[in-house]
N, CA and C of each residue as an Amber inpcrd file, in Angstrom:
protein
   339
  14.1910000   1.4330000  -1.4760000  13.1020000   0.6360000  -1.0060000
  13.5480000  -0.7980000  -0.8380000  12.9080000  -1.4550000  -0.1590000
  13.2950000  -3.2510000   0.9170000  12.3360000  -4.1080000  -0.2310000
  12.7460000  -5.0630000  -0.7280000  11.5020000  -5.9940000  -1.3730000
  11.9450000  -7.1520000  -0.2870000  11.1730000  -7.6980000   0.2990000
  11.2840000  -8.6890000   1.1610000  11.2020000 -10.0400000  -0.1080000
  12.0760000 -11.0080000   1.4190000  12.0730000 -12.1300000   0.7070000
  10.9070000 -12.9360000   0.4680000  10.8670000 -13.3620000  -0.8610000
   9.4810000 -13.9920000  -1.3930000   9.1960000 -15.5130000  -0.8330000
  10.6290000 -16.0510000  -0.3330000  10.4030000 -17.9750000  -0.1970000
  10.1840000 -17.5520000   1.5110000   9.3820000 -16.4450000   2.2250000
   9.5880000 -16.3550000   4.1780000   8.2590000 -17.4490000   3.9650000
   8.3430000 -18.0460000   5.1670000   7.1150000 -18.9380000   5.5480000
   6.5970000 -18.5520000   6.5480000   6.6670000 -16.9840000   6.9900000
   5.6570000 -16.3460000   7.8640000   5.7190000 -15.1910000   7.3320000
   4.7980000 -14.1030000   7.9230000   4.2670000 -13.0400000   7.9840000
   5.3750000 -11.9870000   7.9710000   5.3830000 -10.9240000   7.5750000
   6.6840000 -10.0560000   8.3500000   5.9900000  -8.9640000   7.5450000
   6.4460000  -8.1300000   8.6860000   6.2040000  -6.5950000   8.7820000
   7.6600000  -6.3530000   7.7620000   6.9370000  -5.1720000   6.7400000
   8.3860000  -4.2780000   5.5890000   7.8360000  -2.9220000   5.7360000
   9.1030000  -2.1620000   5.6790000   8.7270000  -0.4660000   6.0060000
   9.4430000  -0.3650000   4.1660000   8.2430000   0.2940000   3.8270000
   8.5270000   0.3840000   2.3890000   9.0260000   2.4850000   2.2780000
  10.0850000   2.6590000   2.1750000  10.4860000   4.6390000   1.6640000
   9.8720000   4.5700000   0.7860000   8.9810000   5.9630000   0.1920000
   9.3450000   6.5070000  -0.6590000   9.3660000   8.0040000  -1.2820000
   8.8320000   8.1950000  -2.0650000   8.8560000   9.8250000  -2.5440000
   8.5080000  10.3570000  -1.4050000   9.4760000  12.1390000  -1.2870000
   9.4970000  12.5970000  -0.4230000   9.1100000  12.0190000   1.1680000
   9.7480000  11.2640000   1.8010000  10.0200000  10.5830000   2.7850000
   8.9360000   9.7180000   3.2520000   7.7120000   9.6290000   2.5360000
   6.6330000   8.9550000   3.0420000   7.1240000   7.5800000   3.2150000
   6.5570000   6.6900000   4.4800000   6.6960000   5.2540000   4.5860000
   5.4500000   5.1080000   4.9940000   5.5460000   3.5570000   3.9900000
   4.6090000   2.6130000   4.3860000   4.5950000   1.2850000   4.8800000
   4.3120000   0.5630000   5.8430000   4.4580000  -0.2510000   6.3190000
   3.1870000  -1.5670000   5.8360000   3.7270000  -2.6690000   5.7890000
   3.1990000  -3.8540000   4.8530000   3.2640000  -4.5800000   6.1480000
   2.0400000  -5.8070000   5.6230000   2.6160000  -7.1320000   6.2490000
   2.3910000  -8.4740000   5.4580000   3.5410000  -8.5910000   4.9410000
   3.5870000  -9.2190000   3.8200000   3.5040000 -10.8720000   4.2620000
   2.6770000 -11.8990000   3.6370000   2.3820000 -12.6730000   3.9750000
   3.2600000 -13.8850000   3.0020000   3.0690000 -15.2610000   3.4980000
   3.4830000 -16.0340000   2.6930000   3.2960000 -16.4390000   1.3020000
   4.0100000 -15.9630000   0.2660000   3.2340000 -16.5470000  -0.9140000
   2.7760000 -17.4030000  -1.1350000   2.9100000 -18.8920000  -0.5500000
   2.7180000 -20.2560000  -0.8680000   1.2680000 -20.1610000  -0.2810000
   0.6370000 -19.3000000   0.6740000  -0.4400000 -18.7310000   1.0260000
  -1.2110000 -18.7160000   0.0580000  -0.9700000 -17.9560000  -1.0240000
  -1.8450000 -17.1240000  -1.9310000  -1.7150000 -16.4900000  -3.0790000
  -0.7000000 -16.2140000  -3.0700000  -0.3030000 -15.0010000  -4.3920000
   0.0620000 -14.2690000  -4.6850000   0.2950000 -13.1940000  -5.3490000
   0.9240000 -12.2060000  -5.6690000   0.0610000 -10.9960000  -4.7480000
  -0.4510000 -11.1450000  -4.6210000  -1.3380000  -9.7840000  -3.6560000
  -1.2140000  -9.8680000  -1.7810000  -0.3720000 -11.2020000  -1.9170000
   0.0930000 -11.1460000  -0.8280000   1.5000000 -10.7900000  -0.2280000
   2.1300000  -9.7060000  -1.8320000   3.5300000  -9.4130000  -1.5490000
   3.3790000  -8.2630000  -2.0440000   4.6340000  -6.7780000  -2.1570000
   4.1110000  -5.8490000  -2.2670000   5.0880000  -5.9950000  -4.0670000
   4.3630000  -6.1340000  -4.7000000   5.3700000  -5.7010000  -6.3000000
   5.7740000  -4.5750000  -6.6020000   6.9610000  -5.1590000  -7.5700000
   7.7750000  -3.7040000  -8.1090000   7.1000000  -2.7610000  -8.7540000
   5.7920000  -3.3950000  -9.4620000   4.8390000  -2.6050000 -10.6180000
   3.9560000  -1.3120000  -9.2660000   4.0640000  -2.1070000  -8.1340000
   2.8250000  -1.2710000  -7.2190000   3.7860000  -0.2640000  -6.0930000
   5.4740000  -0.7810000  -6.0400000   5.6500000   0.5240000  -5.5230000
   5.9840000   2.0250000  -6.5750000   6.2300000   1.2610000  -7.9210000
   6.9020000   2.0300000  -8.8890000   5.3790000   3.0150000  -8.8350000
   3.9610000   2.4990000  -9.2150000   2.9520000   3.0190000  -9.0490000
   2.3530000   4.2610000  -7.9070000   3.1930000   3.6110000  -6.9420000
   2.7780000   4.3010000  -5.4830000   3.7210000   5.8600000  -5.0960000
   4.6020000   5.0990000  -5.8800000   5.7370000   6.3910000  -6.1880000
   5.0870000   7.4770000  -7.0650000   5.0090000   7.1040000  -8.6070000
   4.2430000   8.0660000  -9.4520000   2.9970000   8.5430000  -8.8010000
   2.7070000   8.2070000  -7.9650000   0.8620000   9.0070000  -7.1270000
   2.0560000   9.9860000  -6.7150000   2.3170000   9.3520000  -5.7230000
   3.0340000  10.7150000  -4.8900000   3.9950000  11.7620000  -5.5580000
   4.3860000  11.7140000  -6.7100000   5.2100000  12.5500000  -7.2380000
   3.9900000  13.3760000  -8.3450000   3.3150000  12.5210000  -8.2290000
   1.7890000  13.5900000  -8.9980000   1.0930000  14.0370000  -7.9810000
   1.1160000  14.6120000  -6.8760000  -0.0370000  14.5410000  -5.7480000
  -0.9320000  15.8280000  -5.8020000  -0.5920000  16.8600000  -6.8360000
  -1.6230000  17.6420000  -7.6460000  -2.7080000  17.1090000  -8.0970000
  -2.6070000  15.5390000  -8.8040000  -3.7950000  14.8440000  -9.7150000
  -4.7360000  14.3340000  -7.9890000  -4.3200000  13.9600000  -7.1370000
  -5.3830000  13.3160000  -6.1980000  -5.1500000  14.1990000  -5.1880000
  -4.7710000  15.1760000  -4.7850000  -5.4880000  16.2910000  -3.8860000
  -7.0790000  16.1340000  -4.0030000  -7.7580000  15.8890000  -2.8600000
  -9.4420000  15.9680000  -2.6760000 -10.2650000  15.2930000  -3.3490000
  -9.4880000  14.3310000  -4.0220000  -9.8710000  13.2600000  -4.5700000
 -10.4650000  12.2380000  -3.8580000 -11.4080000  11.4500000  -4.6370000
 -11.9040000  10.0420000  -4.3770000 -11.0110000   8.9340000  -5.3330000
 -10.8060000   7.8500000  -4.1670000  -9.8250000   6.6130000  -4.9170000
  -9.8250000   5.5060000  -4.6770000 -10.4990000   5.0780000  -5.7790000
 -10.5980000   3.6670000  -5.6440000  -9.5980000   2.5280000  -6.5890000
  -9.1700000   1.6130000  -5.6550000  -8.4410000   1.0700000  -5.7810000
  -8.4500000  -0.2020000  -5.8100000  -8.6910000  -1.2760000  -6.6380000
  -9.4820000  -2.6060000  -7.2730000  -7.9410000  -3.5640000  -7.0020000
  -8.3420000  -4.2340000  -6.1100000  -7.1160000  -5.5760000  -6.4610000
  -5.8780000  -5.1250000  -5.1150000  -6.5860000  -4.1880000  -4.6170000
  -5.5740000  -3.6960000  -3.8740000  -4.3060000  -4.2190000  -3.5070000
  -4.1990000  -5.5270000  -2.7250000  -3.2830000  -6.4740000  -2.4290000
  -2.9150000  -6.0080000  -1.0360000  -1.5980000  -5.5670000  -0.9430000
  -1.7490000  -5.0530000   0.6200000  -1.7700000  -3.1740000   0.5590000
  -2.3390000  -2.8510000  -0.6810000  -2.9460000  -1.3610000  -0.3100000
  -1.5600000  -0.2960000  -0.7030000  -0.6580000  -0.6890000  -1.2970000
   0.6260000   0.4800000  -1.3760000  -0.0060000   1.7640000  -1.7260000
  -0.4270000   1.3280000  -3.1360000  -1.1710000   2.4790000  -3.4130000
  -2.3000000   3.2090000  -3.0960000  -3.0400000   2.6130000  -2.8180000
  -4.2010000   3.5580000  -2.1590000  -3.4910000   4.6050000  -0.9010000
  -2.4700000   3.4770000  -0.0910000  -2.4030000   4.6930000   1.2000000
  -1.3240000   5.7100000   0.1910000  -0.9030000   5.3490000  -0.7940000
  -0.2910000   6.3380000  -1.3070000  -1.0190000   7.5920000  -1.3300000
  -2.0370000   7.3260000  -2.1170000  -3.1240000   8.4450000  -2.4130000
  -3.2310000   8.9830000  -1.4590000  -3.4400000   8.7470000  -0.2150000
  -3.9630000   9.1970000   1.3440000  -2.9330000   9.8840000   1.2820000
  -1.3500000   9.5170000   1.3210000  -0.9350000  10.4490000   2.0390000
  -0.7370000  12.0270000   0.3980000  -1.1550000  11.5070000  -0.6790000
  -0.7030000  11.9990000  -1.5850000  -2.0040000  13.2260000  -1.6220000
  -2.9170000  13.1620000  -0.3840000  -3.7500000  14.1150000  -0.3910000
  -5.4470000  13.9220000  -0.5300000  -5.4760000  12.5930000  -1.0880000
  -6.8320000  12.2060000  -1.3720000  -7.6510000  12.2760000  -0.3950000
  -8.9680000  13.0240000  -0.7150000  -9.7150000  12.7050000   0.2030000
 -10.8880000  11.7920000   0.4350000 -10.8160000  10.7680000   0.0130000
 -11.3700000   9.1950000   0.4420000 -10.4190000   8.4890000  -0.7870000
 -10.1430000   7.4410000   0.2880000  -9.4140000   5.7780000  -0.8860000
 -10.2610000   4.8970000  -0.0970000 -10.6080000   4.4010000  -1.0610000
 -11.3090000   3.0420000  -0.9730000 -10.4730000   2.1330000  -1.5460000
 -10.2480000   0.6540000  -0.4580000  -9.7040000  -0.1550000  -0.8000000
 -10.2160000  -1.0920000  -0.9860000  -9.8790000  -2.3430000  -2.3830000
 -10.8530000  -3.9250000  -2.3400000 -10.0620000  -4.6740000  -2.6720000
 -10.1260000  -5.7650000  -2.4280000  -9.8270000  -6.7230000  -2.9120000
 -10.8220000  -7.8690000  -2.7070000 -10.4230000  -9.0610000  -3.4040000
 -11.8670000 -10.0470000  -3.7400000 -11.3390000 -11.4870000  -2.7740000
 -10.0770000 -11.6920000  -2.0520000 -10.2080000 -12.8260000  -1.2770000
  -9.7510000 -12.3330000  -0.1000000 -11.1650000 -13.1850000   1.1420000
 -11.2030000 -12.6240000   2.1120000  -9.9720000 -12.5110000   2.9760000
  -9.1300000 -13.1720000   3.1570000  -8.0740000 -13.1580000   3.7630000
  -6.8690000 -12.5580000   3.4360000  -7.3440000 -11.3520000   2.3460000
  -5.9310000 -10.8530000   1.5920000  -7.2470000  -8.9920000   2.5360000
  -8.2910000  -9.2120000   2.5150000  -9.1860000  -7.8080000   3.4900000
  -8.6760000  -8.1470000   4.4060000  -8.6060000  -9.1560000   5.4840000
  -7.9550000  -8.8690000   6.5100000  -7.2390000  -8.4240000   6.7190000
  -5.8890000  -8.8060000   6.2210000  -4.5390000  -8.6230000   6.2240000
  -4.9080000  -7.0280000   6.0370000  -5.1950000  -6.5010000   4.8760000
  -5.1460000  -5.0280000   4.0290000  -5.8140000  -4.2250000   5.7240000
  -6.9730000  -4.7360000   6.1170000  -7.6960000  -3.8950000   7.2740000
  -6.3340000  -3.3390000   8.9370000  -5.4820000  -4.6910000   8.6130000
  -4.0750000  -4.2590000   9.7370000  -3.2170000  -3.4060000   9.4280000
  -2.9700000  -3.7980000   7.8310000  -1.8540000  -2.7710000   7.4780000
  -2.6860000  -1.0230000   7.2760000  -3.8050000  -1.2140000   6.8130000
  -4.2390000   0.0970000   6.5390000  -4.1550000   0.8060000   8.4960000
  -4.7820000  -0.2630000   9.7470000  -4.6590000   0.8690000  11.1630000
  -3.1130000   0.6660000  11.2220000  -1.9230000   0.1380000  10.6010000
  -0.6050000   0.2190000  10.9300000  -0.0530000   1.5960000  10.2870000
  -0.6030000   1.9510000   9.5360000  -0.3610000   3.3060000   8.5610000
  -0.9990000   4.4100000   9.4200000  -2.0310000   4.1630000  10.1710000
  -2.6290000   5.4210000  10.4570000  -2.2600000   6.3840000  11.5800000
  -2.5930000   7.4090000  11.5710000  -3.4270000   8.2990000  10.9820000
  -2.4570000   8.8190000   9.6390000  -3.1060000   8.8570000   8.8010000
  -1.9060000   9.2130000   7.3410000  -2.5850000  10.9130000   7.5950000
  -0.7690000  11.4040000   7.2170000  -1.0990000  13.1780000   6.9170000
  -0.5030000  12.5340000   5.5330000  -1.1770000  13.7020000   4.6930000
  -1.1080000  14.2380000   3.5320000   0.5520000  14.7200000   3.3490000
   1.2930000  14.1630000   2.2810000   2.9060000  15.1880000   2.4090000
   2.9260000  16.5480000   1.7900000   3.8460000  16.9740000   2.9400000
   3.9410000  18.8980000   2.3300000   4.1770000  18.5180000   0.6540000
   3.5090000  19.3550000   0.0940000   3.6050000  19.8910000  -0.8880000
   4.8230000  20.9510000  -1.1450000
């Protein structure tokens, strides 16, 4: 997996691998922007990984996902089988961002099992 550089002073698209070949694509914004929810962390792909290597636990599942940031995990869930993720986060300009990357992901299939 790519951790992009944290000091960019623009926007940039990252194609994040992971378990069993799923990618997800980010658009990771400037930190000096905002914060940590505007980059994708090690804690949230390590997270996004363990969904998908559990994807027995969220098969047909509902998932909600608090703090989202730019969403690793939730579309994890999606492709990990869930059937609804709900994504939030609480500053408006970190929903925007999340509303591009979530139609840059789409249509998510579910990975073979």
């Amino acid at each position: 997996c790519h951790v992009a550089d944290t000091d960019a002073r623009m926007p940039s698209w990252v194609l994040y691998s992971l378990h069993d070949g799923v990618r997800i694509v980010t658009n990771e914004l400037p930190v000096a922007l905002g914060g940590v929810g505007w980059r994708v962390s090690v804690g949230a792909l390590c997270l996004a990984d363990w969904v998908l290597r559990h994807a027995d636990l969220f098969e047909g599942r509902s998932v909600l996902e608090l703090g989202s940031g730019l969403g690793v995990t939730g579309i994890a869930a999606a492709h990990a089988g869930a059937a609804r993720v709900c994504l939030t986060d609480a500053l408006p300009e970190l929903v925007g961002n999340l509303e591009r990357v979530i139609e840059s992901n789409a249509p998510i299939q579910p990975a073979a099992s």
